[in-house]
N, C-alpha and C positions, 0 to 999 in steps of 0.2 A: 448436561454435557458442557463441558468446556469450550467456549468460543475465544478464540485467538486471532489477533491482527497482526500484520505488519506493515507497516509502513516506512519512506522517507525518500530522499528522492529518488530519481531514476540511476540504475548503477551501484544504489548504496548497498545493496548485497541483500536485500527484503525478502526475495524470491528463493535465490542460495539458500537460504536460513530457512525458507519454510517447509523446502525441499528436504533438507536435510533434516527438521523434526520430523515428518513424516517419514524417515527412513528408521530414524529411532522409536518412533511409536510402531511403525509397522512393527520392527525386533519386537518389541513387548508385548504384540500380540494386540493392539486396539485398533482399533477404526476408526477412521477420520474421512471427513471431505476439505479440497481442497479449492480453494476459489481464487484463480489471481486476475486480478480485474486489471485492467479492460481483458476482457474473457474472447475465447476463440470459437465456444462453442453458439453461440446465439446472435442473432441480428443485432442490437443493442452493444454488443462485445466487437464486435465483427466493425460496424458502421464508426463506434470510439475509434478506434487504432487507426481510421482511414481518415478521420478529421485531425486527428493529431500530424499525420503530416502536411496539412495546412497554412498557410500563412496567415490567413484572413481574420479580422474581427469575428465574422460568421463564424470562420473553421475553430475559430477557437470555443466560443459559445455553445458549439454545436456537440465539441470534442468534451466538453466538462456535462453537459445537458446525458447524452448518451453513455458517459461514467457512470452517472446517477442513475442511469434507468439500468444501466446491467450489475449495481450492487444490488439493488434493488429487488432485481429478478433473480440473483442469487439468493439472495434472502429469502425472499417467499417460494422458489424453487427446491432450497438445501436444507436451510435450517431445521426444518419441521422431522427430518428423517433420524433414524437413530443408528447415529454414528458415538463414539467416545469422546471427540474434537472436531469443532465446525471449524478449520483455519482459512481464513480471509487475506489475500496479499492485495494493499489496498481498499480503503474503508471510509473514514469520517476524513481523513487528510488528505483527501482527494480535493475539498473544497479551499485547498492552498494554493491550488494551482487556479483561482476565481479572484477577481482584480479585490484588493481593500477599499472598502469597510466589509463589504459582501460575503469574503472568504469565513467570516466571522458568524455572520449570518446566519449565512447558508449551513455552518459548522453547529450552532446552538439548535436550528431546527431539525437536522438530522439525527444529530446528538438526541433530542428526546420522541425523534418519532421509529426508530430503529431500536434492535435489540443491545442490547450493550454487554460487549464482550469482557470476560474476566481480565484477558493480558492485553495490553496494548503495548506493541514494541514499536516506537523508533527507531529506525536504525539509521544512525545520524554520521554523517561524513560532510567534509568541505565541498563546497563548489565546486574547487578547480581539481580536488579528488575524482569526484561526478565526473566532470567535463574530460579530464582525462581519462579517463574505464568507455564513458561513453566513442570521444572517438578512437579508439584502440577496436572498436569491433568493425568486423567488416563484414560483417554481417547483416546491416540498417542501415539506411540514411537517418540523417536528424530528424527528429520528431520538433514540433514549435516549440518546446517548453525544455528542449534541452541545449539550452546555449547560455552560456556562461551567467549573462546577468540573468536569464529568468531562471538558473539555477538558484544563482544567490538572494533574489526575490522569492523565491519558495522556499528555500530552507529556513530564511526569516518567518515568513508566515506559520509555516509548518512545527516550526519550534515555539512559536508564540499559540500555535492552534493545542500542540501537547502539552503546552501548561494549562493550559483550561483544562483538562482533563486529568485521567490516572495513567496518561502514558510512561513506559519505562524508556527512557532514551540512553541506546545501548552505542557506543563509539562503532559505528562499523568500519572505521579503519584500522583495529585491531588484524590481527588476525583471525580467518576463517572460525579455526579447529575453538579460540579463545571464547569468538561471539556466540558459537551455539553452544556453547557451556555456560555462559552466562544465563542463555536464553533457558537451557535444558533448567540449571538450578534455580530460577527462578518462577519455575511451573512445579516444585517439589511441593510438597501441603507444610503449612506451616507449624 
């Protein structure tokens, strides 16, 4: 079965997009599960999103610690079922948002203790992109890792963490309808 990711930072449209294949795989008739981390349904999912609105040294540690244990528990929760596509929003570049050298790390040993997905998509936009989308909602206060420089310090990372890999890093400041056609034709068999 095909396992798909998304990644990039917060705002860059990751979820949009995964939302939206899943609306075209449903049309053609396949099964999929859907994983966007930090996740709503489990303690692990639940306890991340409540350290991300932290400020602290701890809330931070605490907030990346708890990512890892609810990809994790998707993992050995989803992957094993039989679906057509296991899609994950949020994955191995979770650990961009972990201070350097560490993010690197923590990236190579996940990297080979996890399953490794077919597509790996970035979906890559600017900072001040981010920062603007993010505060434009009113629906959230700020999360710790959504303010301008620790935008621009993770997209660093995060682009330096998908070169190490086979990520496809797709402009997500295109447009919407553009990005999932990129996304759709590059899930076509070769």
């Amino acid at each position: 079965m095909p396992f798909i990711v998304f990644d990039g930072l917060d705002a860059s449209g990751k979820t949009t997009q995964a939302y939206r294949l899943t609306r075209f795989l449903q049309r053609e008739g396949k099964t999929f599960c859907l994983r966007v981390h930090p996740s709503d349904d489990n303690f692990l999912g639940i306890h991340g999103k409540r350290f991300l609105q932290g400020r602290s040294k701890s809330a931070h540690f605490a907030s990346a610690l708890f990512y890892m244990l609810d990809v994790l528990y998707s993992i050995f929760k989803y992957s094993w079922r039989d679906y057509d596509y296991i899609i994950f929003v949020r994955y191995l570049l979770g650990t961009a948002y972990l201070p350097s050298p560490m993010d690197k790390v923590v990236y190579h040993f996940f990297a080979l203790i996890v399953p490794k997905p077919e597509k790996l998509f970035f979906i890559d936009i600017k900072p001040e992109v981010a920062y603007e989308r993010i505060t434009k909602r009113a629906d959230k206060a700020l999360e710790m890792f959504e303010k301008l420089e620790s935008l621009q310090k993770i997209r660093r990372r995060g682009i330096e963490l998908a070169s190490l890999g086979k990520w496809l890093i797709i402009d997500g400041e295109k447009p919407v309808n553009d990005v999932e056609l990129m996304i759709r034709n590059s899930l076509k068999p070769e």
